[in-house]
C-alpha positions as CSV (number, residue, x, y, z in Angstrom):
1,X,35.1,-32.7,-29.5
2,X,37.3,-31.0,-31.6
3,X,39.5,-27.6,-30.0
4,X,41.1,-24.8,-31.1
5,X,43.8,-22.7,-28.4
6,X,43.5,-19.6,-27.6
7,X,45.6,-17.1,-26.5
8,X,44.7,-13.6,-25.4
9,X,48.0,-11.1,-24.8
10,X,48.1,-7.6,-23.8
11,X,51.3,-5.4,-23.6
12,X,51.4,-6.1,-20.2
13,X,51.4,-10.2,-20.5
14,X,48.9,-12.9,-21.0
15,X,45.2,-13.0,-20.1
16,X,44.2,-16.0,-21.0
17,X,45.3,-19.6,-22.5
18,X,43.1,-22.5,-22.9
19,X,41.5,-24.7,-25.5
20,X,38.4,-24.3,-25.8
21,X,35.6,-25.2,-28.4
22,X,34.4,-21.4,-29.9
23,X,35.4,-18.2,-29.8
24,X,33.0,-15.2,-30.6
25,X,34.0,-12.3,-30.8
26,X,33.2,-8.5,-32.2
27,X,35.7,-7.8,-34.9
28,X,35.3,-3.8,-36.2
29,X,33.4,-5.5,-39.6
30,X,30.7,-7.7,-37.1
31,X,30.4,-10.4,-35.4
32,X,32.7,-13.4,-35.6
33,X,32.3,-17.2,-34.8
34,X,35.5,-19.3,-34.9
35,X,35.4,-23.0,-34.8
36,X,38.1,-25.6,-34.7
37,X,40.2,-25.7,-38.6
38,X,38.4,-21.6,-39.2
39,X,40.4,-20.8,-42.2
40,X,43.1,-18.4,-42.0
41,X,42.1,-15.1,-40.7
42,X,43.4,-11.6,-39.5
43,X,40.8,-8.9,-38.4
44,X,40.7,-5.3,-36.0
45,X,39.0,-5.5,-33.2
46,X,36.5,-3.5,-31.7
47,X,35.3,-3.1,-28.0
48,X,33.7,-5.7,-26.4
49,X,33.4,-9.1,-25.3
50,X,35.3,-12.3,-26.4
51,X,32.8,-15.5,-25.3
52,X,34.8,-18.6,-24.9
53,X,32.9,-21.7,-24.9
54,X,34.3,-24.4,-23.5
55,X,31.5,-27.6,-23.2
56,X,28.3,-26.3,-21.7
57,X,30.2,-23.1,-19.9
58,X,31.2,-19.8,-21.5
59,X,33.7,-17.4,-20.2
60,X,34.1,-14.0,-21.3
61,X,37.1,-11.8,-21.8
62,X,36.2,-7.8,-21.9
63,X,38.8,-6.8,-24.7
64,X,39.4,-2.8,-25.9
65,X,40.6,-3.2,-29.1
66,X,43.4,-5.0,-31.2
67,X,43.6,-7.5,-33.7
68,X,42.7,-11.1,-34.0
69,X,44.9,-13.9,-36.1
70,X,42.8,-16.9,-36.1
71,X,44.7,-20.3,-37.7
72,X,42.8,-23.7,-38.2
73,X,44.6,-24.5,-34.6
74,X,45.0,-21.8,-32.6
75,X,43.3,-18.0,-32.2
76,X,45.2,-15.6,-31.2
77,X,44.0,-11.9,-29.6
78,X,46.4,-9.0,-29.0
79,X,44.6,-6.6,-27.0
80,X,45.3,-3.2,-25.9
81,X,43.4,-4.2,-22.6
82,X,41.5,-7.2,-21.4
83,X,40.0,-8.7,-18.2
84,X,38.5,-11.8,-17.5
85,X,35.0,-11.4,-16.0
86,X,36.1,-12.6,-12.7
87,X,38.7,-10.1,-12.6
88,X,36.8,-6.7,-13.3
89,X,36.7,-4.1,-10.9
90,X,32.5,-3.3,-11.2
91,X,32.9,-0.3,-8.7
92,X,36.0,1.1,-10.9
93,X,34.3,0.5,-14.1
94,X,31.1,2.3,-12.7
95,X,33.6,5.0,-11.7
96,X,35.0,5.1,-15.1
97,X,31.3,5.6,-16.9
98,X,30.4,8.1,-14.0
99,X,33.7,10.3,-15.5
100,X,33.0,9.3,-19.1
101,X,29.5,10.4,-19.2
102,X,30.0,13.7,-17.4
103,X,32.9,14.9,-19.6
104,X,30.1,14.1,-22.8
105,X,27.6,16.2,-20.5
106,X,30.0,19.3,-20.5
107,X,29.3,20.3,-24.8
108,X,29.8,24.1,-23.7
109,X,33.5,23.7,-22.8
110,X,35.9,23.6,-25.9
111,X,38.9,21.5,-24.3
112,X,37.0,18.4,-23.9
113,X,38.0,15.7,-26.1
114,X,34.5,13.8,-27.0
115,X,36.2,10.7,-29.0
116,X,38.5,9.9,-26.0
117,X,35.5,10.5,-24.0
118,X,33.1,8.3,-26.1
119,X,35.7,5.5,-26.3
120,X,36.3,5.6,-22.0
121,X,32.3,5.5,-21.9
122,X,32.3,2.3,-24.4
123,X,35.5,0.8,-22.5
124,X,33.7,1.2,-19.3
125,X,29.8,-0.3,-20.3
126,X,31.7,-2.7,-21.8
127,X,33.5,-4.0,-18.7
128,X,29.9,-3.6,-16.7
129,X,28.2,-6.1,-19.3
130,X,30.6,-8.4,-19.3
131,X,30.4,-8.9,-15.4
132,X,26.6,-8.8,-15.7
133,X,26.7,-11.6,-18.6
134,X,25.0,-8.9,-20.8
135,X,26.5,-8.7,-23.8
C-alpha cells in the first residue's frame, strides 16, 4: 500500500517521523483527511488530535496549534506543542483542566484573562482525549 511521511516538529525538536498510510487531522477550517499524492496543501491548525494510520493501527499525536504543509509525498506539522499518546502526562493534564476551569469559574475578578484561560482548558481536554482514544 501506498505511503506518505510524516513529520511532526515543535520548537523544541521532532515528535514524530514515520510513513504511514493517513493522516487526519483538525485544520482551523475542519476536518482534514490526507492520503498518499493529497495535492499541494498549506492550512492553520487548531487544537486537537493528529490520527496516524498506519495498517490496522492508529496512533495519535495531541497537537496545540500550527500549520500543516501537506505534498503528494510527505506531510509535514509544525506545532507549537505536541505529545504522542504514550507520552502524556494524564495526572498533569487533569491538573492543567482543574487550573483552567477554576480561573473561567472566577467571572467577578477583572484580571483574569478568559481567552488564555479557554485555550489552557481546550489544550488540556485535549491531551485527556487523546490518551482515552476519545477524540
Amino acid at each position: 500500500m501506498k505511503t506518505v511521511n510524516v513529520h511532526i516538529v515543535t520548537p523544541d525538536g521532532p515528535v514524530y517521523e514515520a510513513d504511514v498510510e493517513m493522516v487526519s487531522t483538525k485544520a482551523k477550517s475542519g476536518e482534514l483527511g490526507i492520503l498518499p499524492g493529497h495535492i499541494p496543501t498549506v492550512a492553520p491548525l487548531a487544537i486537537g488530535a493528529v490520527r496516524l494510520k498506519k495498517g490496522a493501527q492508529t496512533e495519535l499525536v495531541a497537537v496545540s496549534g500550527g500549520f500543516l504543509e501537506v505534498r503528494p509525498d510527505k506531510v509535514t506539522i509544525l506545532a507549537q506543542s505536541a505529545e504522542k499518546a504514550e507520552d502524556i502526562d494524564v495526572a498533569r493534564a487533569e491538573q492543567a483542566k482543574k487550573r483552567a476551569e477554576e480561573r473561567l469559574n472566577q467571572s467577578k475578578q477583572d484580571n483574569i484573562d478568559f481567552t488564555r484561560a479557554e485555550l489552557a482548558l481546550k489544550r488540556a481536554v485535549n491531551r485527556i482525549n487523546i490518551t482515552q482514544n476519545r477524540f
